[in-house]
VOGU-3710 file (C-alpha; in Angstrom, 3 decimals, decimal comma):
1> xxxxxxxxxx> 7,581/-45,946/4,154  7,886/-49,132/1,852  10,362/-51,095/3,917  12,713/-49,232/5,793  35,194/-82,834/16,803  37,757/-82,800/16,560  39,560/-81,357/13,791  41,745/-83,472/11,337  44,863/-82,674/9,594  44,865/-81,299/6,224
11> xxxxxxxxxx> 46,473/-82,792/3,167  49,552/-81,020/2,078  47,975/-80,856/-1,152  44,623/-79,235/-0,409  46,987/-76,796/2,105  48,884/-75,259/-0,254  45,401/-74,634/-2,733  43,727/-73,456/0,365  46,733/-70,858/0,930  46,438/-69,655/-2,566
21> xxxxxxxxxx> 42,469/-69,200/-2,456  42,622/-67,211/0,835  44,201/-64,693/-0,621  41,073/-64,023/-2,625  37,975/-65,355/-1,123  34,952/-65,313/-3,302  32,660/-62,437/-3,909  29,357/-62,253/-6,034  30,984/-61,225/-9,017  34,438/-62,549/-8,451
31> xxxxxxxxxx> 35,864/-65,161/-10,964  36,027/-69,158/-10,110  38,900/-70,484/-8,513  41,284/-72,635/-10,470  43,105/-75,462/-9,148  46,206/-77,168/-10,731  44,924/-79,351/-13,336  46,245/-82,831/-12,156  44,005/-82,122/-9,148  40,574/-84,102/-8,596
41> xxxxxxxxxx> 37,445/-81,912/-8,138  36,848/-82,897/-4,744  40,026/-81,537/-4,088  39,808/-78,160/-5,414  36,224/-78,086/-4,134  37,447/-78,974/-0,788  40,109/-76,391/-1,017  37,444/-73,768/-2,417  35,881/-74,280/0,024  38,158/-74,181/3,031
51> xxxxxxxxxx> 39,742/-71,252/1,470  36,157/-69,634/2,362  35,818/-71,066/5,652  39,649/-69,476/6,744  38,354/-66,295/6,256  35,168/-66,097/8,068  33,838/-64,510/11,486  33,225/-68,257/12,761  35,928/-69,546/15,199  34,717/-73,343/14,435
61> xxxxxxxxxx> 34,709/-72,644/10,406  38,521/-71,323/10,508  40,009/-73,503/12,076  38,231/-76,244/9,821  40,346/-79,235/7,752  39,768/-81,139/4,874  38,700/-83,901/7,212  35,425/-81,792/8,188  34,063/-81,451/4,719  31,880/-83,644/2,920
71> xxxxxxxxxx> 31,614/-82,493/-0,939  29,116/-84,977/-2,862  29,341/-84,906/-6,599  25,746/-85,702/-7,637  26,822/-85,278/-11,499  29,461/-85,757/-14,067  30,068/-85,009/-17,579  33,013/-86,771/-18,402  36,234/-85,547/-17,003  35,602/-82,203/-17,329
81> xxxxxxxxxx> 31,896/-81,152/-15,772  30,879/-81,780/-12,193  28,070/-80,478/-10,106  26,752/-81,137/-6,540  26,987/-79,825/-2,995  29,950/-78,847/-0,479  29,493/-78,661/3,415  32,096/-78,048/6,433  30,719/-79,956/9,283  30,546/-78,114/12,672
91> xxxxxxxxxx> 31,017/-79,611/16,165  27,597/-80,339/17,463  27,683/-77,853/19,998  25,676/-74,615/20,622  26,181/-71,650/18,184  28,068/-73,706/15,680  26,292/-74,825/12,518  27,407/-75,979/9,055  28,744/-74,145/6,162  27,764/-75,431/2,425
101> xxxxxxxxxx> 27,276/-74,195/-1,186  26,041/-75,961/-4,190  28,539/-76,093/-6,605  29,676/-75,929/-10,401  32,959/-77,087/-11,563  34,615/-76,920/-15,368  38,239/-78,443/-16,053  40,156/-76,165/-18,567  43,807/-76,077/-19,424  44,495/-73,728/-16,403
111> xxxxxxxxxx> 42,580/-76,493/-13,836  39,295/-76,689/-12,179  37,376/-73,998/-12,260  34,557/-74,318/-8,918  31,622/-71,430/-8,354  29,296/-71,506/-5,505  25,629/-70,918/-6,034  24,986/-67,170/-6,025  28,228/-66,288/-7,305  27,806/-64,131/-11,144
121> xxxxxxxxxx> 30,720/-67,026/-12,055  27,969/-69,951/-10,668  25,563/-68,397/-13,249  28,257/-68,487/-16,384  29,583/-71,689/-15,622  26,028/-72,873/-15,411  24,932/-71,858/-18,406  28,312/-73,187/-20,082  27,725/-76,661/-18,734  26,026/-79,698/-20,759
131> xxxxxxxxxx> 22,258/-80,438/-19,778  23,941/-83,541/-18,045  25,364/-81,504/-14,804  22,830/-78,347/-15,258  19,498/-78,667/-16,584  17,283/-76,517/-18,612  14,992/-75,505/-15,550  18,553/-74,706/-13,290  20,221/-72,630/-15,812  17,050/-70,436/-16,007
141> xxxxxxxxxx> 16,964/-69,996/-12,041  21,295/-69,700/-12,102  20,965/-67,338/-14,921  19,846/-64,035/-13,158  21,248/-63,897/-9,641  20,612/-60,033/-8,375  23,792/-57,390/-9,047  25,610/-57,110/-5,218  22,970/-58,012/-2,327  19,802/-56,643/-3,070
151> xxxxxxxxxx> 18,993/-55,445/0,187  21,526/-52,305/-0,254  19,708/-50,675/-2,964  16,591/-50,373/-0,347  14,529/-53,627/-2,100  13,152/-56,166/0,685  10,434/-58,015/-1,139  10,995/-61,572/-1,335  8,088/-62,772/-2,232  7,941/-64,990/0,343
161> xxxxxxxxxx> 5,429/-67,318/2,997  6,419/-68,480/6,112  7,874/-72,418/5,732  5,014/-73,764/6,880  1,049/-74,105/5,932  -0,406/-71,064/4,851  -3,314/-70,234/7,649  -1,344/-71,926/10,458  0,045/-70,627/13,468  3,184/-71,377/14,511
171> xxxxxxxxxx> 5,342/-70,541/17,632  8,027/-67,596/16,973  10,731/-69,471/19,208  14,285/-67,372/18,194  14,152/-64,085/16,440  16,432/-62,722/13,869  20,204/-64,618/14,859  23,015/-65,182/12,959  22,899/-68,692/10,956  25,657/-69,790/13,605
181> xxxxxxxxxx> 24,006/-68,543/15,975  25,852/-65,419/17,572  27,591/-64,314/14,468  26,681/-61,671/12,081  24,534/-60,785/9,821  21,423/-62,238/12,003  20,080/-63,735/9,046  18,218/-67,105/10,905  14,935/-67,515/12,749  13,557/-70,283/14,870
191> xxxxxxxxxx> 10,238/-71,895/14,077  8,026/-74,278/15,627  4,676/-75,756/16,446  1,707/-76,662/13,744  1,433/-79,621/12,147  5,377/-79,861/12,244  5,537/-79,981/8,422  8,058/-77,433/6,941  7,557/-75,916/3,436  9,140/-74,378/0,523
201> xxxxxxxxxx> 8,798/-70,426/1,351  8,870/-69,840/-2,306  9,334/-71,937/-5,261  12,765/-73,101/-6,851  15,483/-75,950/-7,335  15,585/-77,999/-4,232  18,890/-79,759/-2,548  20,086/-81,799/0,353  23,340/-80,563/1,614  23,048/-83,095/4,243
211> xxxxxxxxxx> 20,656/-85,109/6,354  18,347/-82,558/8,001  19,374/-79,364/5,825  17,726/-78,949/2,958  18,692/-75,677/0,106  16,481/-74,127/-2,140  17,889/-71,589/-4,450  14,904/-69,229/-6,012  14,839/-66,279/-7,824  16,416/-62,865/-7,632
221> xxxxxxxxxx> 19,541/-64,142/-6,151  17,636/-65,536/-2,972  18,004/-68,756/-1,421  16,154/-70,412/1,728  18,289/-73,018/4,137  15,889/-75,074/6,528  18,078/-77,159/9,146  17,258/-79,629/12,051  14,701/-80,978/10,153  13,205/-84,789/10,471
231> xxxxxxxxxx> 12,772/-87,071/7,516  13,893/-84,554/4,886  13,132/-85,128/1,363  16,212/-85,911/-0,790  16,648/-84,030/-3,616  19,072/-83,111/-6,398  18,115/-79,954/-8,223  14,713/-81,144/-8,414  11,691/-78,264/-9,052  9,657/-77,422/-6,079
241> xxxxxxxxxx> 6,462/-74,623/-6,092  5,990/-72,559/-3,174  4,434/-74,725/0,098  6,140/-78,472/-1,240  6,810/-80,564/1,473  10,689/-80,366/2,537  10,644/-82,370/5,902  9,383/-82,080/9,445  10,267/-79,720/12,360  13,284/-81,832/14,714
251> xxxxxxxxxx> 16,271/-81,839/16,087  18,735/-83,225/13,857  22,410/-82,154/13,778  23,963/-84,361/11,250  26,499/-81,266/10,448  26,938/-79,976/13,560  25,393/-77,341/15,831  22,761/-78,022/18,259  18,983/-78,506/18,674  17,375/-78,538/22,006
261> xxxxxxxxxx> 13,617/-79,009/20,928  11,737/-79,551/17,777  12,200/-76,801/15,483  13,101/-75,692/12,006  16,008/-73,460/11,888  15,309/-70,813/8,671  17,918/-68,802/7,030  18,051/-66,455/4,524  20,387/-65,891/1,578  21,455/-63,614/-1,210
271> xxxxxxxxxx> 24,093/-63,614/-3,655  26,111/-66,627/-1,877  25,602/-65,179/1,406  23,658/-65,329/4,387  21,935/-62,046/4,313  20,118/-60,058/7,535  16,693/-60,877/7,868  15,669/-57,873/9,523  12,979/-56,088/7,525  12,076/-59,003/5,090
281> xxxxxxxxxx> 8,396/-59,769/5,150  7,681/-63,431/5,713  3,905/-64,369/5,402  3,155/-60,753/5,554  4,877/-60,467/8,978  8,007/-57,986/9,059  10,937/-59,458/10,633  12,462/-57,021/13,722  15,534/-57,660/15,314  16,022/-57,144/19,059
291> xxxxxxxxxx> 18,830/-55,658/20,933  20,734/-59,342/21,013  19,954/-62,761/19,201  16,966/-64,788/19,481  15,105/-61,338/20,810  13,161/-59,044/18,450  9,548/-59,521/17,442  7,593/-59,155/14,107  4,874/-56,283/12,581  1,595/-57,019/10,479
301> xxxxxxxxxx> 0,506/-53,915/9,901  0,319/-52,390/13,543  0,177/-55,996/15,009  3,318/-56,880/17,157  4,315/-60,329/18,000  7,107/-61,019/20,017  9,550/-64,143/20,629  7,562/-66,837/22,106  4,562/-65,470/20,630  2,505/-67,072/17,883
311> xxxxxxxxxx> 3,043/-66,103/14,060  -0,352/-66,850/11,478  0,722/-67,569/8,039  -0,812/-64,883/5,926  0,534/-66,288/2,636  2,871/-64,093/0,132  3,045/-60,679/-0,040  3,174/-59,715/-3,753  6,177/-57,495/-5,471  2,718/-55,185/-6,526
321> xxxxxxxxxx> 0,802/-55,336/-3,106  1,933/-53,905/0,749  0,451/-54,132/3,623  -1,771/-51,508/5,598  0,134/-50,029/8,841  -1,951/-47,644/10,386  0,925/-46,572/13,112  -1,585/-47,461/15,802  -4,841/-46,561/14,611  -7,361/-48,722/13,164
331> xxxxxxxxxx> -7,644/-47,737/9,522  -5,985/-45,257/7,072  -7,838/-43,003/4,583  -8,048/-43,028/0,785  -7,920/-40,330/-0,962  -9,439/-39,744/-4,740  -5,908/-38,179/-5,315  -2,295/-38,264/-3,841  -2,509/-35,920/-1,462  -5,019/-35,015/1,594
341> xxxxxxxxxx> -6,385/-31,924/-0,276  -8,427/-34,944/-2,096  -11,440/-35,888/-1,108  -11,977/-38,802/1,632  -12,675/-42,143/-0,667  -13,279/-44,708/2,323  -10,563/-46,241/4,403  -8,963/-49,794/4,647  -7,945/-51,407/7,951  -4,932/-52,200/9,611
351> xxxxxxxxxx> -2,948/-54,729/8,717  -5,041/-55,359/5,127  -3,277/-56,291/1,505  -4,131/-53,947/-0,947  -2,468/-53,856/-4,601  -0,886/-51,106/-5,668  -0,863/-49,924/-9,242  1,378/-47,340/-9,441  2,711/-44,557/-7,654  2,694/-40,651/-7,429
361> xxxxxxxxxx> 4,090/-37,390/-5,107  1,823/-35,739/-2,791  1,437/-34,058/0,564  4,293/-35,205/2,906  3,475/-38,014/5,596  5,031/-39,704/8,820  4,707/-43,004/9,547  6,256/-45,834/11,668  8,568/-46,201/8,861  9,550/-42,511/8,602
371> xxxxxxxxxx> 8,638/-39,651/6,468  7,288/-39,900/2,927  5,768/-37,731/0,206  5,003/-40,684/-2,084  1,416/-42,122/-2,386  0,227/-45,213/-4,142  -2,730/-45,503/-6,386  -4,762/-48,884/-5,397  -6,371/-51,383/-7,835  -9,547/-49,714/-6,779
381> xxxxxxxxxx> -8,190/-46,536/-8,306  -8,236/-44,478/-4,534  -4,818/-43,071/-3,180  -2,914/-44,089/0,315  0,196/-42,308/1,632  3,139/-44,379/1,277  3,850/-43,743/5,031  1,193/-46,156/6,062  2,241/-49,446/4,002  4,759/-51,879/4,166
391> xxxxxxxxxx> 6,136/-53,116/0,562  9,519/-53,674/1,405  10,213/-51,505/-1,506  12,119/-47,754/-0,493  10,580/-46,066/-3,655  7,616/-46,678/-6,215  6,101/-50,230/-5,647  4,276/-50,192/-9,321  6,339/-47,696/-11,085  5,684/-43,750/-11,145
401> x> 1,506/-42,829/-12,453
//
């Protein structure tokens, strides 16, 4: 198959916005929240953003006040436009880390309207704002975030590397975890080892949320949050490619949670949300989650790696190319045809990239990732059963032949 502190008092005023906004916390394709219009917008992104916070899984994040956030406005348009970033601060204690979104906010007749990056309201207001908050190069990242979280419709590929040099090894210290730690979804790994410098795992808009946490929002509705880290770039919505320097492996908890060793803490997001990691390919290595957090262990091809084992950076897996799981064996046939009533055309190894052009039925299959009748035409024009690649993709990885 394809994939298969202490807390300080709130202000009355942000209170009673908070209350209203709890009512409705934000979805993907919900509308912004509007705030009276006297109100400043660090107030109604405080209370956006608290309203969030109330209703979340995270006993630290609930029970959060105004005096835990730290919203930076980076830009302003007037009275009118505003754009930056918006974090709740945890206690620096173990299994409690930060919460923060990047931010959009318009002032209309009704009040301040505030999006989070991720949010199909982010994207409009966005696209609405003057090239002063948003420019040309965000609104073309904000303008296509993916319809509800990708990962439902069966679609894994994020064409992305591991954060750190392609062709290193680094040390797989915490499996798939929740970005808090215990909580769900286990969206967060643990990372460490190398040459200690941590890098973009795909290209995109860049920003510091705080000291040591560094954002990157990229394509498809996917966004990359890198934490603990050591003398982190700062960076306001500036362009980085895949592998640009973002800071080095450490131990910093500027915004709360805890760090006992050198490491960069890596989560992943979709849509405004931290999203389960489990089954995304990183650097051609398949994410696994174990029974609890911090266990599991990670596939290339029939290659198993568990936590505390090391993980080589294979590079990016392309949204046309999987990788070769042989169940087991050492290599898997091609076929001059989709189906094993074709003749033998050679084999490819375990664990090998091979590009698929597109894709056909055939003779049904099982594989480590289940049962399949689909088979995939290689660049070389030869055939491989579906069941023994990993594309992240549950259907056609090239479109049907």
């Amino acid at each position: 198959m394809s994939w298969r502190n202490t807390r300080g008092p709130v202000r009355a005023a942000i209170l009673s916005a908070v209350v209203l906004l709890t009512a409705a916390p934000a979805a993907a394709a919900a509308p912004p929240a509007a705030t009276p219009a006297s109100g400043d917008v660090t107030a109604a992104v405080t209370a956006r953003l608290l309203g969030q916070s109330a209703v979340t899984a995270d006993p630290f994040l609930r029970t959060a006040g105004a005096d835990d956030t730290r919203v930076t406005v980076t830009r302003r348009d007037g009275r009118n436009w505003a754009f930056g970033t918006a974090v709740v601060v945890a206690p620096q204690v173990e299994d409690a880390y930060p919460k923060g979104s990047v931010f959009v906010a318009h002032r209309d007749r009704s009040g301040w309207q505030v999006a989070f990056d991720g949010e199909a309201a982010f994207a409009e207001l966005a696209e609405d704002a003057p090239a002063t908050v948003v420019s040309a190069r965000e609104k073309e990242v904000f303008a296509a975030p993916a319809p509800a979280p990708m990962y439902a419709g069966g679609d894994m590929r994020t064409g992305m590397r591991l954060p750190y040099g392609v062709g290193q090894t680094w040390s797989y210290t915490g499996g798939p975890h929740g970005w808090g730690g215990s909580e769900s979804p286990w969206s967060s790994i643990d990372l460490a080892g190398g040459d200690q410098r941590v890098l973009a795992a795909r290209g995109g808009t860049a920003y510091t949320m705080c000291r040591g946490w560094i954002r990157v929002i990229h394509d498809r509705g996917y966004s990359t949050d890198y934490y603990h880290l050591w003398n982190s770039i700062n960076v306001n919505g500036a362009g980085v490619g895949e592998g640009a320097y973002l800071g080095d492996t450490g131990t910093d908890v500027t915004c709360g949670g805890s760090a006992s060793g050198r490491h960069v803490h890596f989560g992943l997001r979709q849509n405004s949300a931290y999203v389960p990691i489990h089954d995304h390919a990183l650097g051609k290595w398949v994410l696994m989650r174990g029974s609890s957090t911090y266990q599991g262990y990670a596939l290339h091809g029939s290659a198993r790696v568990n936590v505390g084992g090391g993980l080589y950076n294979y590079g990016v897996l392309g949204f046309n190319q999987a990788i070769v799981d042989a169940n087991g064996g050492g290599a898997v046939n091609k076929r001059t045809g989709p189906g094993t009533g074709y003749a033998v055309a050679g084999s490819v190894g375990d664990g090998a990239t091979v590009t698929v052009s597109c894709s056909a039925n055939g003779t049904s299959h099982t594989g480590r990732w289940g049962t399949s009748a689909l088979w995939n035409r290689l660049s070389d024009g030869t055939w491989v059963s579906d069941a023994f690649v990993w594309s992240g993709l549950n259907g056609p990885i090239n479109g049907w032949c």
